[in-house]
C-alpha positions in Angstrom: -9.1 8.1 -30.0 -8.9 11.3 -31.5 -10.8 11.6 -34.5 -12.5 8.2 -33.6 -14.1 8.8 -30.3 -14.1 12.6 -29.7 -12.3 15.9 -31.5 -11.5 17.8 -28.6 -13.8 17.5 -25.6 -16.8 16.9 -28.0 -17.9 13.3 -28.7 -18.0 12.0 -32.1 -21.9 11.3 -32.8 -22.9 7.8 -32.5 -19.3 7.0 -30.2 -20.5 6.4 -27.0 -22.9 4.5 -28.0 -20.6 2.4 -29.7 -18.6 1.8 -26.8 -21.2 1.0 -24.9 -22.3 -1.7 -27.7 -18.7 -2.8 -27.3 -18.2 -3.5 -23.4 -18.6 -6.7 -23.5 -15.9 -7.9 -26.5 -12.3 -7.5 -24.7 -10.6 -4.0 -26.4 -7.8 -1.3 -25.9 -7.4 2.6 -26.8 -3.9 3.2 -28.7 -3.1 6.3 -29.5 0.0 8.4 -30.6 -1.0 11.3 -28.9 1.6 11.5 -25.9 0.5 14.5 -25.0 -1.8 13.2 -21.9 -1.2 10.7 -19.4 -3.6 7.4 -19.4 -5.2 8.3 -16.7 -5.8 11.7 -17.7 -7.0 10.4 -20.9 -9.5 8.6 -19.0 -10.5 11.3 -17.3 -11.4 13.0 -20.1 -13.5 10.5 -21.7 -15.4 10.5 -18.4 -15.8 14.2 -18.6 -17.0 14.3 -22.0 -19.8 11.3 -21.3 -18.4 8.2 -22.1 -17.3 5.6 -19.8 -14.5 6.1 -18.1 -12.0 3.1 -19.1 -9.2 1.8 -16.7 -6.3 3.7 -17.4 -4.5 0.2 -18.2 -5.9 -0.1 -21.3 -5.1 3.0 -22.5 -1.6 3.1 -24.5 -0.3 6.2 -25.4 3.0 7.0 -27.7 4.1 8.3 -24.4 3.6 5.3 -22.3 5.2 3.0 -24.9 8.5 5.5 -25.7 9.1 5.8 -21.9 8.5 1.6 -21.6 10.8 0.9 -24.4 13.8 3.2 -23.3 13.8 1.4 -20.0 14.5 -1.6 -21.6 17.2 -0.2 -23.5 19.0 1.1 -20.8 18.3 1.0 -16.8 17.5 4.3 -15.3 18.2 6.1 -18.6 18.5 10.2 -18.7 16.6 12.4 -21.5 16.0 16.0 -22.5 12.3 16.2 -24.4 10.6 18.7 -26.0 7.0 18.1 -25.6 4.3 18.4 -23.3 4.1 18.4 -19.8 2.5 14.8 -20.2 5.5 12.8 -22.2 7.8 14.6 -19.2 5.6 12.5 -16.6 6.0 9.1 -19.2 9.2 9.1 -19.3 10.1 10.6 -15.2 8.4 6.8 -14.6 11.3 5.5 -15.7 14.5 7.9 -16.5 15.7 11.5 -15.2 15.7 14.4 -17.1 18.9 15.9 -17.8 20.1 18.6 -20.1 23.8 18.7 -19.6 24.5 14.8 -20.0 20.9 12.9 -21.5 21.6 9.3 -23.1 18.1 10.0 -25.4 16.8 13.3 -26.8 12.8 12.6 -27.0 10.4 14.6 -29.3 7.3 14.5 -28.5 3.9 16.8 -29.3 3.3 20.4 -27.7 4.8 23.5 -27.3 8.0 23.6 -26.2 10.0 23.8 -29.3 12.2 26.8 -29.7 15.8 28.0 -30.5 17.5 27.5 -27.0 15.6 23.8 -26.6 16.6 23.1 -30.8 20.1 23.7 -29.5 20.5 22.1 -26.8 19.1 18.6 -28.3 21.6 19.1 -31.8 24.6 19.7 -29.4 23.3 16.5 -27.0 23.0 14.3 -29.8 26.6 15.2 -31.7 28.9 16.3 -28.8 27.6 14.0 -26.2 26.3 10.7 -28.1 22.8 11.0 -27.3 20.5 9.1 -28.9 17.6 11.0 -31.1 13.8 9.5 -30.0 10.2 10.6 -31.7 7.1 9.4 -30.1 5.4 8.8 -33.2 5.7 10.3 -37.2 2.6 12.1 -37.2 3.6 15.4 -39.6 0.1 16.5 -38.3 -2.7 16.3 -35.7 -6.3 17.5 -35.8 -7.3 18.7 -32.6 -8.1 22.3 -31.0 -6.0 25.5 -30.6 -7.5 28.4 -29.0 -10.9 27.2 -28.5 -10.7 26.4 -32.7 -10.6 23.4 -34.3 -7.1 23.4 -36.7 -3.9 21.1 -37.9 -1.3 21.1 -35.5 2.4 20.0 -35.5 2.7 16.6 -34.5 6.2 14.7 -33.5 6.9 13.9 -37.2 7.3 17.5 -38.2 9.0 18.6 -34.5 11.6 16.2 -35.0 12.4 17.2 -38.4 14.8 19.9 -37.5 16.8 17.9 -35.7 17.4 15.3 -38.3 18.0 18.3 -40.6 20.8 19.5 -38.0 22.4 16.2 -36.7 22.1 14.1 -40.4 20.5 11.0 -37.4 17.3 9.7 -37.7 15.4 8.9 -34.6 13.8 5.6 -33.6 10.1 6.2 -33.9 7.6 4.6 -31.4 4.0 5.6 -32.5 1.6 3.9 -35.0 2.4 2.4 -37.7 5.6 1.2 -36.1 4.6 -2.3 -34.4 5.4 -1.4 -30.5 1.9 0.1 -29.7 -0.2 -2.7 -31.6 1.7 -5.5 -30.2 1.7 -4.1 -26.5 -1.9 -4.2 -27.3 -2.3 -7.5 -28.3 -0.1 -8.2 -25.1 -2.5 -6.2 -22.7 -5.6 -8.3 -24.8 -3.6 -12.1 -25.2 -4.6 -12.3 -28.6 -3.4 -13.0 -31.8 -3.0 -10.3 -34.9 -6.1 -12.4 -36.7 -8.8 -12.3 -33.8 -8.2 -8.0 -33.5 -9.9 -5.2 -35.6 -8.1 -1.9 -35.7 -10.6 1.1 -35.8 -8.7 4.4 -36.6 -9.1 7.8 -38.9 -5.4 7.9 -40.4 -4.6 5.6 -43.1 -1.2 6.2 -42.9 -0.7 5.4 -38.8 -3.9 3.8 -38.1 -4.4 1.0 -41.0 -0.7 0.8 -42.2 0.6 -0.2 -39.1 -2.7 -3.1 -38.7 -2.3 -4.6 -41.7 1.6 -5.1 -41.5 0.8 -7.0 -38.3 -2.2 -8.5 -40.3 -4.8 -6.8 -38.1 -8.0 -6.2 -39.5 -8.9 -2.3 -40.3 -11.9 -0.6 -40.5 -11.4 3.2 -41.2 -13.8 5.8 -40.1 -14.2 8.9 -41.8 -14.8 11.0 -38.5 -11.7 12.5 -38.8 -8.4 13.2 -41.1 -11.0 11.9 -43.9 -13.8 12.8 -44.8 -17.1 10.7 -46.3 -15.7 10.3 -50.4 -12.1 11.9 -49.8 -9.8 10.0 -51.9 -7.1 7.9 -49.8 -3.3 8.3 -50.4 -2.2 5.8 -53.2 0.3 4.5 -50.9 -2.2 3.0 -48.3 -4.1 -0.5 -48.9 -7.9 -0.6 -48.5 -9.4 -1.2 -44.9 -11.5 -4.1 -44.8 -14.0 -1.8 -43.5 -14.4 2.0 -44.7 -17.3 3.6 -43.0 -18.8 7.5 -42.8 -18.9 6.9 -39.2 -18.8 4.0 -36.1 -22.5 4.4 -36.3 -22.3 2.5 -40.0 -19.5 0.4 -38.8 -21.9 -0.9 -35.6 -24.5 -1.7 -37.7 -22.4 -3.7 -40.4 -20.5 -5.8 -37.4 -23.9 -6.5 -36.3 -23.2 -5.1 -32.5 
């Protein structure tokens, strides 16, 4: 979403029309930002022009960390660092507790400091808990102080922690396999019949084509037009300036 549809509360040019020329063909938002809540997500597309889609098929990094960790463990408990939205993900299904948390989450935001670094080292080596990242993003374009700039994401949050304990966490997020195939859940299809349209080759299109997803990158956001890809990445089967080129080649 970010970086495809919208930076910030700005549309993308060309996006909403390219939603609108995709209404009719069955689709879901996935994004590792767990910042928001789905319906707040959806509110925000509203807000900004587009559509505003049924908070069901939006699937955040949020959504999917607090699903999963309910079905590790009934009622769980968790400390997280993050924003106020991954707090309200994961309050769905667990209880947050410093003192005694089974998981310590990392999410994106503020919230990050000595006294919160602490606490999660000594939760995860004195009392067993169990280190969680929403998703490895080391970075996130989006807006800080009314200015477009590269933030922190989870990736780089959790890093201390890793540093600290010597664990390393279970990550959620894109290009791990939980998001795409709770997608393909929510859309009862099969890894062949779905296209994967994101900015980031190394979330978006790594984690498709290990499911054997279809990719088409657009260069809207982490890339831009004729910026060389990392070496490590395979080529999307669609690399396009913008979703304006990539209507007009799928013919919508």
């Amino acid at each position: 979403m970010d970086g495809v549809l919208f930076h910030g509360m700005n549309p993308i040019d060309g996006a909403i029309d390219f939603m609108q020329s995709i209404e009719h063909i069955p689709h879901v938002f996935v994004t590792n930002n767990p910042i928001r809540l789905p319906e707040s997500m959806a509110d925000k597309m509203a807000e900004i022009g587009f559509k505003r889609p049924d908070e069901k098929l939006i699937i955040t990094a949020g959504e999917a960390t607090a699903s999963w960790l309910a079905q590790q463990k009934t009622g769980f408990t968790f400390f997280a660092i993050g924003a106020s939205g991954l707090h309200d993900s994961l309050r769905k299904y667990g209880t947050e507790d410093k003192d005694n948390a089974d998981y310590v989450v990392i999410g994106e935001g503020e919230g990050l400091d000595y006294s919160s670094l602490t606490t999660g080292i000594n939760l995860i080596l004195k009392q067993g808990a169990q280190l969680i990242c929403t998703n490895p993003d080391t970075s996130v374009d989006a807006f800080y102080r009314g200015k477009r700039a590269i933030l922190p994401g989870a990736g780089a949050l959790v890093a201390p922690f890793i540093t600290a304990t010597g664990k390393q966490p279970v990550t959620i997020g894109k290009p791990k396999p939980l998001l795409y195939e709770i997608a393909m859940q929510e859309l009862r299809v099969q890894a062949e019949e779905c296209l994967m349209i994101g900015d980031r080759p190394d979330t978006d299109i790594l984690g498709a084509q290990q499911l054997g997803i279809q990719t088409a990158l657009v260069r809207t956001g982490r890339f831009a037009p004729g910026e060389v890809l990392p070496e490590n990445v395979s080529k999307p089967d669609w690399d396009v300036d913008t979703l304006i080129r990539l209507q007009k080649q799928l013919g919508l």
